[in-house]
PATILUM-793822 format. One record per residue: residue in one letter; chain; x, y, z of N, C-alpha, C in turn. Coordinates in steps of 0.001 Angstrom, whole numbers, plus 524288, in hexadecimal, padded with zeros to 5 digits. Example, Ala and Ser with C-alpha at 12.3 -4.5 7.8 and 13.67 -1.06 7.14 Angstrom:
A|A|83386|7E9C6|81E78|8300C|7EE6C|81E78|83390|7F31C|81E78;
S|A|83232|7F736|81BA8|83566|7FBDC|81BE4|83264|8001E|81EBE;
***
This chain:
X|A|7F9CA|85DFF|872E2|7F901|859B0|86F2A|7F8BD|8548A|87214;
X|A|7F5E7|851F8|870A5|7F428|84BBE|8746A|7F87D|8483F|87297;
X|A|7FA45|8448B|875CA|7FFDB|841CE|874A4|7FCA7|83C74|87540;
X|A|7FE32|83856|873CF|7FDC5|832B3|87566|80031|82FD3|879F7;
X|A|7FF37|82B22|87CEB|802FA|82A79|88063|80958|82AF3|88110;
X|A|80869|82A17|87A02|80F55|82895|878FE|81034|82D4C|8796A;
X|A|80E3B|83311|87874|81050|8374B|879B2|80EB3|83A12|87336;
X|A|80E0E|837EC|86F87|80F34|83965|86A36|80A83|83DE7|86A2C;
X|A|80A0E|84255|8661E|8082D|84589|863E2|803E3|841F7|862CD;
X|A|7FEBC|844DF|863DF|7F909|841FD|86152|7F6DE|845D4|85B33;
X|A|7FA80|848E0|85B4D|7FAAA|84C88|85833|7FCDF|84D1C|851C8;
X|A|7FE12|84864|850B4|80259|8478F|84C65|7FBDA|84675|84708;
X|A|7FE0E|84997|84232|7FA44|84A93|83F94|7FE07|84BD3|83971;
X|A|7FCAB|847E1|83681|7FFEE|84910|83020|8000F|84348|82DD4;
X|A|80478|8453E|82B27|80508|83F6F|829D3|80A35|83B71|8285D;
X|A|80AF1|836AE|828EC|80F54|8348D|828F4|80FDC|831AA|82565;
X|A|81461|83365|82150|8151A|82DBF|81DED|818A7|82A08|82009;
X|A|8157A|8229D|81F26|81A13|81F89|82136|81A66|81B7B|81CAF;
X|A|81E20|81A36|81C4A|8224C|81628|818B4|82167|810D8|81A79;
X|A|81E2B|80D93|81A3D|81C40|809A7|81D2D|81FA8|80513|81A4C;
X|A|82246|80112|81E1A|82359|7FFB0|81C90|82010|7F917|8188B;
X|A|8235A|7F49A|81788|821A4|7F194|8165E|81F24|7ED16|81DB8;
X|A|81B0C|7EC44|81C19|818BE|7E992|82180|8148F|7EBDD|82701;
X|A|816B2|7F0FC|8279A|810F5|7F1D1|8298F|80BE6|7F2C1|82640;
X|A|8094C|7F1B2|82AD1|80351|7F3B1|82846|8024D|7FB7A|82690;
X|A|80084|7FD25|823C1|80034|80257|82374|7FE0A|8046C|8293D;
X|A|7F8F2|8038F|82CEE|7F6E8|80317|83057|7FB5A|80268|834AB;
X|A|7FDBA|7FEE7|83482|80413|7FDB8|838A9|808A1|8027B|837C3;
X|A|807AE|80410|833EF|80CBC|809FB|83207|808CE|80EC9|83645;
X|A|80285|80D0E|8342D|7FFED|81246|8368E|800C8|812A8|83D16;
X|A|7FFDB|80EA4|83FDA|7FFFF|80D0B|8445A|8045C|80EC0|84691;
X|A|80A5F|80DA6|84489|80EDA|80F77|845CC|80EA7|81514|8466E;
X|A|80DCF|81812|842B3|80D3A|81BB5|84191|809F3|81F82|84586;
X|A|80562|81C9F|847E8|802AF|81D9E|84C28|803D1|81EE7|85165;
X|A|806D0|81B9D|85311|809CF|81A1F|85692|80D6D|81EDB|857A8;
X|A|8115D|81F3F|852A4|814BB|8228F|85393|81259|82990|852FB;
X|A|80E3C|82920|85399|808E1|82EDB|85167|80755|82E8C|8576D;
X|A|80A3A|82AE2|85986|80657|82C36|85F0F|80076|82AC8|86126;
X|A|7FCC8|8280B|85C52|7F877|824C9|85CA7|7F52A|829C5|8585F;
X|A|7F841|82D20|85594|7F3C2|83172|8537D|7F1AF|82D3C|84E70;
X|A|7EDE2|82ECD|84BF7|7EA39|82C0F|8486A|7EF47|82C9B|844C2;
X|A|7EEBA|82822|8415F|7F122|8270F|83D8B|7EE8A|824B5|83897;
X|A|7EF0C|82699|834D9|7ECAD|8214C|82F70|7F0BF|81FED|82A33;
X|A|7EEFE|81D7E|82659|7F39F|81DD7|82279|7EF61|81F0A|81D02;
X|A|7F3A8|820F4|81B03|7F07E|821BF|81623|7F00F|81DAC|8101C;
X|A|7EE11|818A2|811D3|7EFC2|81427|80D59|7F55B|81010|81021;
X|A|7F1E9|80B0F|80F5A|7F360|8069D|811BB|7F84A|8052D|80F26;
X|A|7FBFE|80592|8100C|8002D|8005D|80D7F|7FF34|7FBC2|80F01;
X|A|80040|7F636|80CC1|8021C|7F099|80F06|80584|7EF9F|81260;
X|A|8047A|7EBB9|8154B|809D5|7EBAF|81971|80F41|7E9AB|814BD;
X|A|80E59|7E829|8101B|8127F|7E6DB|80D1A|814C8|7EB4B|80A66;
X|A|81233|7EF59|80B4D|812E5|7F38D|805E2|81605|7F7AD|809F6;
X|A|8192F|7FC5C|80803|81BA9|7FF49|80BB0|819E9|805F9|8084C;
X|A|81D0B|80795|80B7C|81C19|80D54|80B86|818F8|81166|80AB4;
X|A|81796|814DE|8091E|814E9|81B23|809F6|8105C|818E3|80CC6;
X|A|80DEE|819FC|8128B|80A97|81B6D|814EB|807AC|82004|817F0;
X|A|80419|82267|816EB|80470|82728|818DF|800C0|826AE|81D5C;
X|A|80177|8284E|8222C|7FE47|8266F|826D5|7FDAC|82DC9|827D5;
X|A|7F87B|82DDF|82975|7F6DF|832DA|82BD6|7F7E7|833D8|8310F;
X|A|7F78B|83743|833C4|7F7EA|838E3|8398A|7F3C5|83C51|83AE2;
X|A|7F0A7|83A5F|83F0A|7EBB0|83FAF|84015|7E979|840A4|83F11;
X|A|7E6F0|84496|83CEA|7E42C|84662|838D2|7E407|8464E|833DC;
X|A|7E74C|84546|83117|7EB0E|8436F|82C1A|7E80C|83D74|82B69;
X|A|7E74E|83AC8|82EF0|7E418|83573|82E5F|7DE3B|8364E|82A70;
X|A|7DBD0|83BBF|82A5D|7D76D|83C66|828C9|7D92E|83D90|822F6;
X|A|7DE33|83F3D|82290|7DF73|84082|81B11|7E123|83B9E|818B1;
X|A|7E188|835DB|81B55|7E440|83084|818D4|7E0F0|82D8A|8154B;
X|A|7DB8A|82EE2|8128E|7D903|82E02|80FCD|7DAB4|8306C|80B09;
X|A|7DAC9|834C9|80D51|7DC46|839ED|8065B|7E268|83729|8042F;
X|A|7E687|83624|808E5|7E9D5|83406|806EE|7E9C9|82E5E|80531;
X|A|7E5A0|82B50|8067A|7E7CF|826A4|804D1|7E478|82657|7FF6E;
X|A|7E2AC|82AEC|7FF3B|7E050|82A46|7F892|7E3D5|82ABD|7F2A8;
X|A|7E955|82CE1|7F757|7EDD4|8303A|7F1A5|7F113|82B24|7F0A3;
X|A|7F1EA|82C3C|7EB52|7F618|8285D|7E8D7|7FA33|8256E|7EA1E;
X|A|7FAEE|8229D|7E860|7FF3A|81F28|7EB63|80317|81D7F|7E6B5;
X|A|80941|81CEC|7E9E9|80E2D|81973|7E5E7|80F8C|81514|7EA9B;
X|A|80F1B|80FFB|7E796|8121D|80CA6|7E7CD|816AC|809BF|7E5A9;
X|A|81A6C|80817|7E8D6|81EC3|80444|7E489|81EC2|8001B|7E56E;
X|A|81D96|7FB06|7E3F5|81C40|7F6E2|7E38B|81FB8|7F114|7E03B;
X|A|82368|7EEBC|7E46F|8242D|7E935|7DF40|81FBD|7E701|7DFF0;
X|A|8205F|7E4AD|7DCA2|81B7F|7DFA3|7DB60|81F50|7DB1A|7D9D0;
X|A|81B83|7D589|7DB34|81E37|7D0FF|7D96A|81B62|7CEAD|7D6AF;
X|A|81CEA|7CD8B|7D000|8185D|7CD6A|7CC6F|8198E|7C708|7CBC0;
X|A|81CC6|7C398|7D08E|81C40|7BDAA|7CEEB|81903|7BB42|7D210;
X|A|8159C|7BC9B|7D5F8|81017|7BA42|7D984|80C6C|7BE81|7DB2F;
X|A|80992|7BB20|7DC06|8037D|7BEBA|7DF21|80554|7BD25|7E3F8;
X|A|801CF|7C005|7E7FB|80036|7BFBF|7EE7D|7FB78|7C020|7EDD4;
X|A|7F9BE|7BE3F|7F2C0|7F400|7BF2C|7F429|7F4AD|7C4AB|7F62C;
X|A|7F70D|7C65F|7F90E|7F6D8|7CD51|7F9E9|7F9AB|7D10F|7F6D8;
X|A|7FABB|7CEC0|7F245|7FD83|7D315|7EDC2|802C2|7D540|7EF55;
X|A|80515|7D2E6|7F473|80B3C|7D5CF|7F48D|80CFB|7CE71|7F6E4;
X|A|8115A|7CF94|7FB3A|81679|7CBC5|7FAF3|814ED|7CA7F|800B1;
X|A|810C8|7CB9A|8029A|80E5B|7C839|806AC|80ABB|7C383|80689;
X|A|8078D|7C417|8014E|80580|7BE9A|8012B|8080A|7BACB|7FF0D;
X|A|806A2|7B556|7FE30|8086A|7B241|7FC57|80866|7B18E|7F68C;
X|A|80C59|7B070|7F34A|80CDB|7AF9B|7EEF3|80BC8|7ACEB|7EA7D;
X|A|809B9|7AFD6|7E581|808D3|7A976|7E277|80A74|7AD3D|7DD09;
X|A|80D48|7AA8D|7DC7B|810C4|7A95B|7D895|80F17|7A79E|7D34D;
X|A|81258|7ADA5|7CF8C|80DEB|7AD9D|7C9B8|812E7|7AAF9|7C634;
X|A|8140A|7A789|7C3CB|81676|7A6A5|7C13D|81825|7A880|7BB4A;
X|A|81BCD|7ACBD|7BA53|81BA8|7AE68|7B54A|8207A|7AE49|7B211;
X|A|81D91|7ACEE|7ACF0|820B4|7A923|7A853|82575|7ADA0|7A6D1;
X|A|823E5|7B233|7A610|8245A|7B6BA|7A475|82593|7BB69|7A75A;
X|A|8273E|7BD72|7AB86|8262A|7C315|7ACCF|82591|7C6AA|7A9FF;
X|A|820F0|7CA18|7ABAD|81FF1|7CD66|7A789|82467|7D2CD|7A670;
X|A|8250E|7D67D|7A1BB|82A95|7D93A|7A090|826DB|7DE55|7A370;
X|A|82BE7|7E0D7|7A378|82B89|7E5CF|7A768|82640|7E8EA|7A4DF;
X|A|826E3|7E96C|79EAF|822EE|7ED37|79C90|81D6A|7E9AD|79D35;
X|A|81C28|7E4A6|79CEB|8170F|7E1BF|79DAC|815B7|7E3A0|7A37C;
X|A|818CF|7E401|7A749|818E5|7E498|7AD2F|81573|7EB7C|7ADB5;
X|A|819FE|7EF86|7A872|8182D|7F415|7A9E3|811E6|7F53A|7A8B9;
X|A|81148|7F250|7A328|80D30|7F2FD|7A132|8090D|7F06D|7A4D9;
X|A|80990|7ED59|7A7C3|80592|7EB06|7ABB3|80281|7EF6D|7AE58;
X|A|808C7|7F13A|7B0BE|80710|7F3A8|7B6BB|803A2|7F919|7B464;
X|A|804E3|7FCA8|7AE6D|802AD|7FF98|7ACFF|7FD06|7FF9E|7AE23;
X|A|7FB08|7F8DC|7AC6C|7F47F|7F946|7AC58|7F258|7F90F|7B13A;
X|A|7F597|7FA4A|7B690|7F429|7FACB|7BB3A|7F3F0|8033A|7BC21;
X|A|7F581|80685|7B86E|7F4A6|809CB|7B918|7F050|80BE3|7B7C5;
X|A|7EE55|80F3E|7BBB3|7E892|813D6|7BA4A|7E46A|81044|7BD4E;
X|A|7DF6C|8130B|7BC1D|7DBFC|81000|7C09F|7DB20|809CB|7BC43;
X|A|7DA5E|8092B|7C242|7DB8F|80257|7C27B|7D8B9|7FDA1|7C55F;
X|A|7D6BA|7F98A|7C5C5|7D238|7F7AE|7C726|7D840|7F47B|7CC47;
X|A|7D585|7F353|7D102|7DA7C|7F067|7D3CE|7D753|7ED1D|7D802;
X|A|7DAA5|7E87E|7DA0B|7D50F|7E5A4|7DE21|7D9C2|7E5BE|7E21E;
X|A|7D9BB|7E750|7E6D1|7DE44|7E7CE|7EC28|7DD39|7E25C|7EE36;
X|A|7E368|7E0C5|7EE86|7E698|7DC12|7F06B|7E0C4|7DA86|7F6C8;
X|A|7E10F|7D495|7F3CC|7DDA7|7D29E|7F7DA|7DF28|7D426|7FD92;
X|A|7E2F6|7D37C|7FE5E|7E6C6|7D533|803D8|7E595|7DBBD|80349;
X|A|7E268|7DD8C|803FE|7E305|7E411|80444|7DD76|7E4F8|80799;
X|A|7DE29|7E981|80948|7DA19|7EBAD|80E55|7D639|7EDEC|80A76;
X|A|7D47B|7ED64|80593|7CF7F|7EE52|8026F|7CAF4|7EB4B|80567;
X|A|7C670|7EB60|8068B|7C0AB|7E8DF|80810|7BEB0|7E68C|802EE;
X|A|7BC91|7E280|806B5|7BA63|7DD87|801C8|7B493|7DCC4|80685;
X|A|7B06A|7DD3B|804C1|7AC0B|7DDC0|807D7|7ADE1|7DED5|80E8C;
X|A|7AF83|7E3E4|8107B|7B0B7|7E53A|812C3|7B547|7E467|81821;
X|A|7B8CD|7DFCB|81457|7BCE9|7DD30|81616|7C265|7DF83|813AD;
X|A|7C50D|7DFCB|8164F|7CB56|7E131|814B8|7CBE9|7DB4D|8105E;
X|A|7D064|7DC43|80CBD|7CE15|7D910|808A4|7D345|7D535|80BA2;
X|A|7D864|7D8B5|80DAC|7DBF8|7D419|81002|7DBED|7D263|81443;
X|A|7D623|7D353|81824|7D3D1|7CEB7|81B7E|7D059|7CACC|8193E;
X|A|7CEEB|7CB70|813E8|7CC23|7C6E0|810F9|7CF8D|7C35E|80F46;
X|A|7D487|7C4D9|80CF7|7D902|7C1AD|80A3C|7DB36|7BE8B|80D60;
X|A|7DC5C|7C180|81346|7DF03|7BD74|8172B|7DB59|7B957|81A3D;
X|A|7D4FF|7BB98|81946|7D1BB|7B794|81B43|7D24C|7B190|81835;
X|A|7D3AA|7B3FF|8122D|7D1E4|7AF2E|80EFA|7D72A|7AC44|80E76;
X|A|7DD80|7AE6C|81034|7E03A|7AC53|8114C|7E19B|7A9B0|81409;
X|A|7DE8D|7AA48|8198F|7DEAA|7A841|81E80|7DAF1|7A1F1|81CCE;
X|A|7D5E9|7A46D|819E9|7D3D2|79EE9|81711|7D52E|79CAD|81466;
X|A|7D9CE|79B78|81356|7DC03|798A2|80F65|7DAED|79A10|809A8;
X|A|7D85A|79E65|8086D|7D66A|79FBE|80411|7DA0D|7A41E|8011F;
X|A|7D9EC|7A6A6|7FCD9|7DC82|7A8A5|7F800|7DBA5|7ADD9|7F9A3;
X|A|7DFB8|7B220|7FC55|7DDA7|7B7A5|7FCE9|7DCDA|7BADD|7F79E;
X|A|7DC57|7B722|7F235|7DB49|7B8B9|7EE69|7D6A2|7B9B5|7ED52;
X|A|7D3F9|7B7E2|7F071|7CCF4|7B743|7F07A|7CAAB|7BA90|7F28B;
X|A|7CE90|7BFAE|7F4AC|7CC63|7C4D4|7F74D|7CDE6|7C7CF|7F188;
X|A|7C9A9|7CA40|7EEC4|7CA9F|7CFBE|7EAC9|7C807|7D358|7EC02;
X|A|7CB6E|7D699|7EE3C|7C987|7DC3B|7EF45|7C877|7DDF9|7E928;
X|A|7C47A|7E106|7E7B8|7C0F8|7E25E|7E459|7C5F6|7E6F1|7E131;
X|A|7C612|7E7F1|7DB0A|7C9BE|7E99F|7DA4C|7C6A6|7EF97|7D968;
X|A|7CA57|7F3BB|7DB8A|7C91B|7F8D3|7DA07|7CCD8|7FCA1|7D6FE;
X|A|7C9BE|800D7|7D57A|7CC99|804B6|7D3CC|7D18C|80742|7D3F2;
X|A|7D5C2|808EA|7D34F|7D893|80A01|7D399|7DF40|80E7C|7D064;
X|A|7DF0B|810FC|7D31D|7E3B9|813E2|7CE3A|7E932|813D0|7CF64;
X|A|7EAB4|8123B|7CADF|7F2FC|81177|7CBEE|7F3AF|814E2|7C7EA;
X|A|7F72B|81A94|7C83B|7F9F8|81DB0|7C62C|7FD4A|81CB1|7C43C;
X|A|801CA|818FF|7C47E|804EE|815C0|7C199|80889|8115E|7C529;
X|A|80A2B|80F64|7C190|80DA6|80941|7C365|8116E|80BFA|7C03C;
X|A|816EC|80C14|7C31B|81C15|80B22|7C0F9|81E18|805D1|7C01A;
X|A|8218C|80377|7BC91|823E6|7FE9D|7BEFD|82AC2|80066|7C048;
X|A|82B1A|7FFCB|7C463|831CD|800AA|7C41A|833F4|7FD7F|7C4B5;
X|A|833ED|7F6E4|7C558|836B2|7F1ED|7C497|83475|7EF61|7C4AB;
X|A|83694|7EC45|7C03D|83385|7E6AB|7BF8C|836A3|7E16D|7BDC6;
X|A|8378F|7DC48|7C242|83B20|7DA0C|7C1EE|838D9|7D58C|7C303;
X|A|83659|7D09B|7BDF6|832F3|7CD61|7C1A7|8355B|7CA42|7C4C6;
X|A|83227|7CB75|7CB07|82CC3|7CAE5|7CA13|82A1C|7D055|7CC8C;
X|A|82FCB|7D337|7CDCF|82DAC|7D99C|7D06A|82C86|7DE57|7CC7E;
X|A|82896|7DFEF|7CF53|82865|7E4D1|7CC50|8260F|7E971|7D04D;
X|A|828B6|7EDB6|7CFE7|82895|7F2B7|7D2A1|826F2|7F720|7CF50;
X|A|8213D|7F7F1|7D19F|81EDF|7FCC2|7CF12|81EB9|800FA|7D3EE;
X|A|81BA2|805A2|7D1BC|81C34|80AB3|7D49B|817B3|80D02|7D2B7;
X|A|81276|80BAC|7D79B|80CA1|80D89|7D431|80C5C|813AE|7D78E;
X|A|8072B|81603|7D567|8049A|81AA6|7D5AB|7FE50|818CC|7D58B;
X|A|7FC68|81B16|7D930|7F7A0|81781|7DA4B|7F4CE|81B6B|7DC59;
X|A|7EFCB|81B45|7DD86|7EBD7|81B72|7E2E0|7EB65|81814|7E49A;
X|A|7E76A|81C88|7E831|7E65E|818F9|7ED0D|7E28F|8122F|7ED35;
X|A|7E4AE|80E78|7EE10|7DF9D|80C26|7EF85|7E317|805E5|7EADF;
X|A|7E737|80851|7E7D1|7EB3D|80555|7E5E7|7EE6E|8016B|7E87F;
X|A|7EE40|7FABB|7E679|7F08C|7F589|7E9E3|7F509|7F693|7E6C7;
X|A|7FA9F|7F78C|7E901|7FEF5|7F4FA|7E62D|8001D|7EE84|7E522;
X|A|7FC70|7EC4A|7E887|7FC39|7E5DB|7E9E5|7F9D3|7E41F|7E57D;
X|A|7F471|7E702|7E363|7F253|7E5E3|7DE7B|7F446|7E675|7D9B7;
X|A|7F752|7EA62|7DAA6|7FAF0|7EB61|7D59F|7FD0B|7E74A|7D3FA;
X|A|80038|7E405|7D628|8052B|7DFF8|7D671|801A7|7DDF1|7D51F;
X|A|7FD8D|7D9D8|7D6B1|7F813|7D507|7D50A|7F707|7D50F|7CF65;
X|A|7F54C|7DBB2|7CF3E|7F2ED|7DAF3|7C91A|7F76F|7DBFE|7C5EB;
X|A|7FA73|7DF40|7C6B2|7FFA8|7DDE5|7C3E3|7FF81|7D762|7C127;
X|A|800FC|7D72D|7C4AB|802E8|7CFF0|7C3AB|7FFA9|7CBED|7C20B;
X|A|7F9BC|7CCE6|7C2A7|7F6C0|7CAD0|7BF79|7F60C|7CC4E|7B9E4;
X|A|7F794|7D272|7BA68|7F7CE|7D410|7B30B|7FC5F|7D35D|7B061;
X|A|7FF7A|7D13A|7B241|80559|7CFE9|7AF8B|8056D|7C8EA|7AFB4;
X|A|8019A|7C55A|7B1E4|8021C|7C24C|7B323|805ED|7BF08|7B698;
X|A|8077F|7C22E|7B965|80BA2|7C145|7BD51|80A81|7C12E|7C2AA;
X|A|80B3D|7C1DB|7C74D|80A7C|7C32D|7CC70|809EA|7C60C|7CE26;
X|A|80844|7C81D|7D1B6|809F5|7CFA8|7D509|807C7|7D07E|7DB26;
X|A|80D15|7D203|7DCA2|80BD7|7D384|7E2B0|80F12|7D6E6|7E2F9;
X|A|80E38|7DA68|7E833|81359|7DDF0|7E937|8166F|7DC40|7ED0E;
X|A|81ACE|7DDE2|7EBCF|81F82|7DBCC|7F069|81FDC|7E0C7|7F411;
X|A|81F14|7E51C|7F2A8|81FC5|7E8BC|7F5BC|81C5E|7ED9C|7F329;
X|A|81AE5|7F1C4|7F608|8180E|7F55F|7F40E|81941|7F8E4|7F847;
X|A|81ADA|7FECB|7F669|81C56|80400|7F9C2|818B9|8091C|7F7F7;
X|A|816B5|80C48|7F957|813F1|80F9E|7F8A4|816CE|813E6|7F9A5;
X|A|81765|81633|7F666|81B28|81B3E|7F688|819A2|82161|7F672;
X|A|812F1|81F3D|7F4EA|81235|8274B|7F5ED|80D69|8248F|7F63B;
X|A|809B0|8291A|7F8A2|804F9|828F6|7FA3D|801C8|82E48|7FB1C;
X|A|80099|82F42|7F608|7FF8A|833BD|7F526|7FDCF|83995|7FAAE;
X|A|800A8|83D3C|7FBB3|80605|83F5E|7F920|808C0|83E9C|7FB21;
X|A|80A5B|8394F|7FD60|80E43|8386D|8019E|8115E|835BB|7FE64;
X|A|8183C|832B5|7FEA9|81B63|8305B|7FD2C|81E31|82C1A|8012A;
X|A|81EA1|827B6|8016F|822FF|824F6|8033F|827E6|828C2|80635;
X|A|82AE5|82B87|8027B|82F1F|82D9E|803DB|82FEF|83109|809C1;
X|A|82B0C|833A9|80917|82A90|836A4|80DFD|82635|8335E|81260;
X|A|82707|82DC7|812EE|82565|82BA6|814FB|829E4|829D0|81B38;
X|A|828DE|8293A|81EB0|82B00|8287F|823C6|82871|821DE|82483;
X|A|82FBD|81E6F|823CC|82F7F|8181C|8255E|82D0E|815C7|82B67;
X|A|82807|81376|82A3B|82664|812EB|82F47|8294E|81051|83303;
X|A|82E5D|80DA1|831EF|83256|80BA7|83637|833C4|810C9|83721;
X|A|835C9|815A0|83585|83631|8196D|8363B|832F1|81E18|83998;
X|A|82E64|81C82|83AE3|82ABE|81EA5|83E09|82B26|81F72|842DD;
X|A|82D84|82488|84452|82DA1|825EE|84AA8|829CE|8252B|84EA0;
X|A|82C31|8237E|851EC|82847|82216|856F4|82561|8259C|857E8;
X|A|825FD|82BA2|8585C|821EB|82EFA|858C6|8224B|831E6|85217;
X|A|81C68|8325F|8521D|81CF3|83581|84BFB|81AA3|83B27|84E34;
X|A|81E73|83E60|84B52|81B40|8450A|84E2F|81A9E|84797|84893;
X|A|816D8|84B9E|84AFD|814C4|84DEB|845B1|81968|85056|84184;
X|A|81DC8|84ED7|843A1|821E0|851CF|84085|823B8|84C9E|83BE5;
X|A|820FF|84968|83D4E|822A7|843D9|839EA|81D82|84402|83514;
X|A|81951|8463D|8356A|815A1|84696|83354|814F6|84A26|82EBC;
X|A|8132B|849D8|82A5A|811B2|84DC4|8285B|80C07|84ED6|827A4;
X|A|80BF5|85311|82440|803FA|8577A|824D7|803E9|852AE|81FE8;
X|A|7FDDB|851B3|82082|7FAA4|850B4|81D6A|7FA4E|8543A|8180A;
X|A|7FAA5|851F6|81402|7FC2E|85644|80CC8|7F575|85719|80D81;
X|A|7F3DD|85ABC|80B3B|7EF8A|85A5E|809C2|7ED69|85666|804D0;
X|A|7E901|85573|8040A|7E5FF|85168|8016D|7E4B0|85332|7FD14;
X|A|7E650|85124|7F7D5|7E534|853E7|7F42E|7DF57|85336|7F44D;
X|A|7DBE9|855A9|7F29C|7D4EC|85417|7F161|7D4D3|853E3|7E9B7;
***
């Protein structure tokens, strides 16, 4: 079996779930991950934010060629939201502006909101998001027009299709509120919070967002990437599930 300089197995082939935390890039989890693989090919299956944390599923080897089939399966997120300002990037990294409300809306106006976000659904992804806008990443257009002194509101990625299986609400305390969606693929939790808060007349961003299963994978049996051994051997790995068709 061919080794790398460092000595590692070139041979490592399956797949790894990692628990990413809040702050790297998904791409920076893969890289680590690389490293400790010994330089074997690596990919992930569906991007998190560097703000957002957990379930990532990164391939190994050959397993890199099945990360399409997986990043097509369903997804859970848990999500606060802060329904008293907008951001320009829909979470607690951009800057703030502040919705002033007379009223907060009551828990059941809140539930009944988030309801009309279930089933397919029309959605436009957070200007700040890696969607193409005439063949530009749409959050190298936003930071261009920020850098110009201009409104990264003036980047709209085009709104598409989309399906949410359901919204839970499990607290709601204004100005937070913590839901627990069921989604596909191709679903902004960042957008959620926006139009939220424009249909309640209130604010919306997320303060935090965790991804907890990724179809058929889970959070739980996920391995903390501070937790990631310097060498990863195939005994750290598991087989690829087969693909439902």
């Amino acid at each position: 079996m061919k080794r790398s300089a460092e000595g590692h197995e070139r041979g490592l082939d399956g797949i790894l779930l990692v628990d990413k935390p809040i702050g790297p890039t998904s791409m920076r989890a893969v890289e680590r991950v690389r490293r400790a693989a010994g330089g074997v090919r690596c990919g992930h299956a569906g991007t998190l934010d560097p703000l957002a944390s957990g379930l990532l599923v990164i391939g190994l080897g050959s397993c890199t060629k099945q990360l399409s089939q997986w990043m097509a399966g369903d997804k859970r997120y848990e999500s606060v939201m802060d329904l008293s300002a907008f951001t320009a990037t829909d979470d607690s990294e951009g800057a703030m502006e502040v919705v002033e409300v007379a009223l907060p809306p009551s828990r059941a106006v809140v539930e009944s909101a988030v309801r009309s976000f279930v089933g397919a659904i029309m959605q436009a992804p957070p200007a700040f998001s890696a969607v193409k806008i005439a063949g530009r990443r749409a959050y190298d257009l936003a930071r261009r027009e920020v850098r110009a002194g201009g409104d990264a509101g003036s980047v709209q990625p085009q709104a598409r299709a989309v399906r949410v299986h359901g919204i839970d609400v499990v607290a709601w305390e204004w100005p937070l509120l913590t839901v627990r969606i069921h989604c596909d693929k191709g679903f902004y939790v960042r957008s959620l919070a926006r139009d939220l808060g424009r249909a309640l007349g209130t604010g919306g961003f997320c303060r935090s967002i965790r991804r907890t299963w990724s179809a058929p994978f889970r959070v739980e049996d996920a391995l903390a990437l501070d937790a990631l051994p310097q060498r990863l051997l195939q005994e750290h790995l598991r087989a690829a599930p087969e693909v439902q068709g």
